[in-house]
C-alpha positions as a printed Julia matrix, in Angstrom:
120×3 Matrix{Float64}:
 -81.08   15.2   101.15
 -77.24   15.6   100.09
 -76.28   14.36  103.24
 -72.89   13.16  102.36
 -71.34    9.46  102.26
 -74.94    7.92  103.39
 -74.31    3.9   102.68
 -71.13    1.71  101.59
 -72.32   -0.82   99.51
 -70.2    -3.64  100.86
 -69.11   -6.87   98.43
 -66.92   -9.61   98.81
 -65.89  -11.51   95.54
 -64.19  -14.95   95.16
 -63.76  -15.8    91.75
 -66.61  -13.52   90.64
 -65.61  -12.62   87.09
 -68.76  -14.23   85.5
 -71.01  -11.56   87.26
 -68.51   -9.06   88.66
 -69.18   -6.01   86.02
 -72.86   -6.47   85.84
 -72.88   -6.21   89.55
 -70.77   -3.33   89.23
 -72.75   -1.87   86.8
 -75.96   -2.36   89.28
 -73.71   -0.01   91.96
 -72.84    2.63   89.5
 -76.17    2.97   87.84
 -77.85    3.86   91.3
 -79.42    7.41   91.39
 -79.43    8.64   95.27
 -79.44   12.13   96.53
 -76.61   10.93   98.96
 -73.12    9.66   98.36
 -72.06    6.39   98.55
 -69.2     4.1    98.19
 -67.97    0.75   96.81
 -66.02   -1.5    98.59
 -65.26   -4.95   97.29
 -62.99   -7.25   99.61
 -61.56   -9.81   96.81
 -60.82  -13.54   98.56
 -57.68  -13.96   96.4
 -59.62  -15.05   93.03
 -57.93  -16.92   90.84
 -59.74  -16.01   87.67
 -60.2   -12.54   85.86
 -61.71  -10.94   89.12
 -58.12   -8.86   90.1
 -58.11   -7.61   86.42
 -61.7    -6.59   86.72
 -61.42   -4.82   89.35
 -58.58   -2.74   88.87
 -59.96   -1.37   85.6
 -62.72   -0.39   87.59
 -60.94    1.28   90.16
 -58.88    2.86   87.19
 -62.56    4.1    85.29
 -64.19    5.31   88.95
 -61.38    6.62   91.34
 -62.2     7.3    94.35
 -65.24    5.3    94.6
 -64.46    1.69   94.29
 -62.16    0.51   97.27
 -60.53   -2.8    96.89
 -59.12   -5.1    99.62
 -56.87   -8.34   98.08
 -56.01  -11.31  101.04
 -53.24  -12.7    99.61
 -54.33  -15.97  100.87
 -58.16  -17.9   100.78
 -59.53  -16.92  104.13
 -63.04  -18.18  103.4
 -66.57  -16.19  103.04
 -67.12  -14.57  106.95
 -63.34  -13.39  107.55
 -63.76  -11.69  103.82
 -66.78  -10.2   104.62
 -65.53   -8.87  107.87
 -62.87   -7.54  106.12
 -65.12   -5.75  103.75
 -67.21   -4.23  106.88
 -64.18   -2.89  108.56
 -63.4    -0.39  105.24
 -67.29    0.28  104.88
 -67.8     3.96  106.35
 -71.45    4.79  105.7
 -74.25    5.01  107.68
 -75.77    2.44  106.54
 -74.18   -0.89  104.4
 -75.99   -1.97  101.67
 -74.83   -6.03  100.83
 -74.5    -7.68   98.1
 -73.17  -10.98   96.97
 -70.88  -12.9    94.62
 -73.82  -13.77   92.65
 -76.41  -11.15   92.65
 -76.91   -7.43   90.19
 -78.72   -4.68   90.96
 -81.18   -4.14   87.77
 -83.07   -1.54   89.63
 -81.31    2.48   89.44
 -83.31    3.43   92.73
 -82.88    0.65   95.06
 -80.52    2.25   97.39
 -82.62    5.53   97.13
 -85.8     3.67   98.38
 -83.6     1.36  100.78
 -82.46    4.98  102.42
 -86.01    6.57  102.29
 -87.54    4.13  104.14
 -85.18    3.94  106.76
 -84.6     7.65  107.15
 -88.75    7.3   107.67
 -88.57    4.89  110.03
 -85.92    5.15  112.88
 -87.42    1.81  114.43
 -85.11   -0.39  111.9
 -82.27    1.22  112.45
């Protein structure tokens, strides 16, 4: 397919260091024949999630896009702001508390709507 950047996979994290690698992990493991991106808008966390996420960014650059509000702003104005950065054609989501165990769930996700126009 190698169509280019094909899907952002949009999260938005709020004291998210209990899960935030594994879900990480879920992103990075995904084999696609497309590109895709990471971008995780962070709701000014007040645990480990920063640190986290800056040695990810540091490990993957150029991949992983973070966005920091300085101040809470609460779950739909972070998740707008995550949307706004996301530049694929299609956004995969994914929350605060969920991981990706699957390495072909964005490939299938893609398939099947590259298949069938009708849910785009």
């Amino acid at each position: 397919m190698s169509q280019g950047l094909l899907v952002s996979i949009c999260y938005i994290a709020n004291n998210s260091e209990r899960l935030l690698a594994k879900a990480i992990d879920g992103f990075m493991m995904q084999k696609t024949d497309f590109d895709f991106d990471i971008v995780i808008a962070n709701d000014s966390s007040t645990d480990g999630t920063s640190q986290i996420l800056q040695q990810y960014q540091q490990k993957h650059p150029g991949k992983i896009k973070v966005i920091s509000s300085e101040r809470k702003e609460g779950t739909l104005p972070n998740l707008i702001n995550c949307t706004k950065l996301c530049r694929g054609k299609y956004i995969a989501f994914c929350s605060g508390e969920d991981v990706w165990l699957e390495p072909d769930k964005l490939q299938k996700q893609v398939n099947f709507l590259e298949a069938n126009p009708e849910y785009q």
